[in-house]
C-alpha positions as CSV (number, residue, x, y, z in Angstrom):
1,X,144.7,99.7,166.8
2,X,141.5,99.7,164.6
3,X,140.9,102.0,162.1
4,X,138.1,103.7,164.0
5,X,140.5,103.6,167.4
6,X,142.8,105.8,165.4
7,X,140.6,108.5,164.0
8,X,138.9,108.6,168.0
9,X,143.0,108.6,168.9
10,X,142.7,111.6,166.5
11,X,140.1,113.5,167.3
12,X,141.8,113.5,170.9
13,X,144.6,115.2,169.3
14,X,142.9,118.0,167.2
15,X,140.1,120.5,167.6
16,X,136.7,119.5,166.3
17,X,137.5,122.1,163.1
18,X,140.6,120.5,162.6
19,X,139.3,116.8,162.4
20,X,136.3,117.8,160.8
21,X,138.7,119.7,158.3
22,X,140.6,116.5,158.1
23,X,138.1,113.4,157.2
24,X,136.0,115.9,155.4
25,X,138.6,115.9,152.1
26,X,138.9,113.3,149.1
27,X,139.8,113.1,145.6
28,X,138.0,114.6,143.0
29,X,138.0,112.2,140.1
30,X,136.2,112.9,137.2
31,X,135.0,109.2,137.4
32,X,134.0,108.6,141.2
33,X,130.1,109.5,141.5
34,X,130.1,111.8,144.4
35,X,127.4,110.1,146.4
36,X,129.2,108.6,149.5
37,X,132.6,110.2,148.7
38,X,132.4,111.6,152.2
39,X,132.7,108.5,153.3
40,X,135.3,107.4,151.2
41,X,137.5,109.8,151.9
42,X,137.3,109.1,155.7
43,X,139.0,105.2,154.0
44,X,141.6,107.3,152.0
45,X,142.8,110.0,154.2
46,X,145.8,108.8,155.4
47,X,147.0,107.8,151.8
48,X,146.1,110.6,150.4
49,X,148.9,112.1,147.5
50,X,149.6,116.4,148.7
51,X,149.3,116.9,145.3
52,X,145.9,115.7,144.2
53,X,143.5,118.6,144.0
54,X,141.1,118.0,147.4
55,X,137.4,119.3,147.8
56,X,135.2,120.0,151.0
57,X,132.3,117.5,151.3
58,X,129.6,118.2,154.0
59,X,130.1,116.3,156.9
60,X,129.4,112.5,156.9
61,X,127.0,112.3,160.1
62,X,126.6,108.9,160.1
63,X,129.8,107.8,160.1
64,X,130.9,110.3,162.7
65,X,128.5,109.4,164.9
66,X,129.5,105.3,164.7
67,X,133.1,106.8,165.3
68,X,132.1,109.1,168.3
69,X,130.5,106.5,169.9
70,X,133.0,103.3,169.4
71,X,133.1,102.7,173.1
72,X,129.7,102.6,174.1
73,X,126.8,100.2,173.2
74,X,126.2,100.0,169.9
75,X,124.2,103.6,168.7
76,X,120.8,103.4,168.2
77,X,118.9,105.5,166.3
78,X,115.6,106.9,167.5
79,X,112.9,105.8,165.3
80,X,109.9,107.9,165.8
81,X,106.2,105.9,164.7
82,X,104.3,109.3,164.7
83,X,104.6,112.9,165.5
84,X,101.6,115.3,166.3
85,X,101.3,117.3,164.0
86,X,99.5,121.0,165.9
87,X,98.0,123.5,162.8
88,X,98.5,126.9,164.3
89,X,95.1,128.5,165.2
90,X,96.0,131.8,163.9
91,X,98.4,133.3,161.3
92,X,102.0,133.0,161.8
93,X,102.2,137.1,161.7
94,X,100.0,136.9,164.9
95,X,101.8,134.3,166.7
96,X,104.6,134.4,169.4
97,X,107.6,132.2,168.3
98,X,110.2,131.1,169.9
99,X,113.7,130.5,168.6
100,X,115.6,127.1,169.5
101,X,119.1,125.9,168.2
102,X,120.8,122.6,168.8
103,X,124.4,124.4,168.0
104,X,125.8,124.6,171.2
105,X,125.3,128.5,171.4
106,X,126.6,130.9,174.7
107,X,125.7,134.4,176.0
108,X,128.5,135.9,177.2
109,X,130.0,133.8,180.4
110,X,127.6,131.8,180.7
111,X,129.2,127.9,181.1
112,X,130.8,126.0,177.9
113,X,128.7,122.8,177.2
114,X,130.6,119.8,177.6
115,X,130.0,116.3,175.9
116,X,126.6,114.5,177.1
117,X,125.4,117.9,178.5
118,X,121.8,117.6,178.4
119,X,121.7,121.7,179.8
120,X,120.0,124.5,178.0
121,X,121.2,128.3,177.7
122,X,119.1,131.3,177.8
123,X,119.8,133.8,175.3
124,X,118.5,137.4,175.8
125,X,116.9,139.0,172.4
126,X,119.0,141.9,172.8
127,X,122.3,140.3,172.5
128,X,125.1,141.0,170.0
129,X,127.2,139.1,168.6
130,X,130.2,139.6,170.4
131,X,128.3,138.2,173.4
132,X,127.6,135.4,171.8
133,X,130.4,132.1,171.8
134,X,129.6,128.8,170.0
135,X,130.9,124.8,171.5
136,X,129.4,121.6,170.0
137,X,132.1,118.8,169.8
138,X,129.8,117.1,166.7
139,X,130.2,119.7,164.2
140,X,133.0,122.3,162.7
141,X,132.0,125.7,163.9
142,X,134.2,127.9,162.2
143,X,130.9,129.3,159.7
144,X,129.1,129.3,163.2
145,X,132.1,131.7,164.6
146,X,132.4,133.8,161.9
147,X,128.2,134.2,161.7
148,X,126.4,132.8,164.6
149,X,123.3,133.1,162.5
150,X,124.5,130.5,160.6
151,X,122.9,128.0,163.2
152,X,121.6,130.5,165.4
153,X,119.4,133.1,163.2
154,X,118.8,135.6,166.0
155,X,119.3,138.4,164.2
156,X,117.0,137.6,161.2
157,X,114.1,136.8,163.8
158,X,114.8,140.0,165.0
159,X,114.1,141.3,161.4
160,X,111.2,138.9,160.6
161,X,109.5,140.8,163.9
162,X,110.2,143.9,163.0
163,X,108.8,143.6,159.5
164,X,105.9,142.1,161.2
165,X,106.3,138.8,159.3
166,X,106.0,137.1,162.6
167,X,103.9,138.5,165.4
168,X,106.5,138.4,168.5
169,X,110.1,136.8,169.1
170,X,109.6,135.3,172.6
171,X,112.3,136.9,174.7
172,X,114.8,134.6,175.9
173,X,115.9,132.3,172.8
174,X,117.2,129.1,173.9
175,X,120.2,126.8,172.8
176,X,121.3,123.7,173.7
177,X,124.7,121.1,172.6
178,X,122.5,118.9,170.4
179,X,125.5,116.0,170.4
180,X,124.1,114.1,173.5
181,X,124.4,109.9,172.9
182,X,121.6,109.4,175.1
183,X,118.4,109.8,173.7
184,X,116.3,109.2,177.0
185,X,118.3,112.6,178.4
186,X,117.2,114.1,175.5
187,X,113.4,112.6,175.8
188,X,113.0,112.5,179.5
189,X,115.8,115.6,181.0
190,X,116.2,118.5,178.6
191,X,113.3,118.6,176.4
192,X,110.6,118.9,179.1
193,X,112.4,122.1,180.8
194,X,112.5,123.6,177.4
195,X,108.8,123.0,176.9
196,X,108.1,124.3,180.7
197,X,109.6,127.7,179.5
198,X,107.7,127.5,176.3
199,X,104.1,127.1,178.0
200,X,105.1,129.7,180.7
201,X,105.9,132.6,177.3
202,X,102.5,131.3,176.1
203,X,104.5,130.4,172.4
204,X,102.2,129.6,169.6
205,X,105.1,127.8,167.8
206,X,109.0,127.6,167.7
207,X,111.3,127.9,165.0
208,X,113.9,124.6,165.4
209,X,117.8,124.9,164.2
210,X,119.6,121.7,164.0
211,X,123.0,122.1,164.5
């Protein structure tokens, strides 16, 4: 079995905080620059000594992704050759903004995304959050448990409306599983519907999370 087969064969076995938690550790040598050592330590894990002192690197996206998606056709990555850029026509503490996050975010029982979902949640300003539950396969989201705002900053919109820094927080917020492989569901499925709702809310701009 390859190397990549066996960190897939892995993943299968663990949660996504466990894995993540997993290929996320290395050595810290005094001499090893740190740049790439995320990736290193994905080539080290299974060798590595209990009693070496181990440090949390952010997560190595690139790899993961080649890893996630061993079985299909080889990834490739969107390349965009422009992107229209819109100045806003008025200041941002007149405008109505809309919240979106890639990080897989859920109001209360609404359904658990699942891998390839190209769906989209609607989530009401007013919720808490104990209402709100967090899934996304491509990232570990114990932070995003333990402080949804994390990758969902609903509550500090709240706040920026209320101190007027922004002119309205467009009631619902929206959230979506950003881990999708294809990106013509992305292009041609899930971003349209999200722009539909933004036109209909009249938004002068929305504020983007990436998971």
């Amino acid at each position: 079995m390859s190397v990549r087969r066996q960190r897939l064969a892995r993943f299968d076995r663990l949660s996504h905080n466990e894995y993540f938690a997993d290929t996320n550790e290395y050595f810290a040598d005094s001499n090893v620059e740190r740049i790439g050592l995320a990736v290193i330590a994905r080539m080290c894990l299974p060798n590595c000594p209990r009693n070496r002192k181990v440090i949390r690197m952010p997560v190595a996206y690139i790899p993961r992704t080649r890893d996630l998606y061993d079985e299909f056709t080889p990834y490739r990555w969107v390349e965009n050759d422009s992107a229209p850029f819109t100045p806003l026509a008025k200041p941002i503490a007149e405008c109505k903004v809309a919240l979106i996050s890639s990080g897989g975010i859920m109001y209360r029982d609404q359904p658990r995304f699942h891998r390839e979902d190209a769906s989209y949640r609607r989530i009401p300003l007013d919720a808490g959050r104990d209402d709100l539950s967090v899934w996304h396969f491509g990232y570990p989201t114990r932070d995003a448990e333990r402080d949804v705002n994390c990758v969902f900053p609903l509550m500090r919109m709240r706040e920026l409306a209320a101190a007027g820094v922004i002119g309205e927080l467009i009631d619902p917020a929206f959230s979506f599983m950003g881990g999708i492989y294809s990106a013509r569901k992305v292009r041609d499925e899930l971003a349209p519907q999200i722009v539909d709702e933004l036109k209909r809310a009249h938004a002068d701009a929305f504020f983007l999370v990436p998971a």
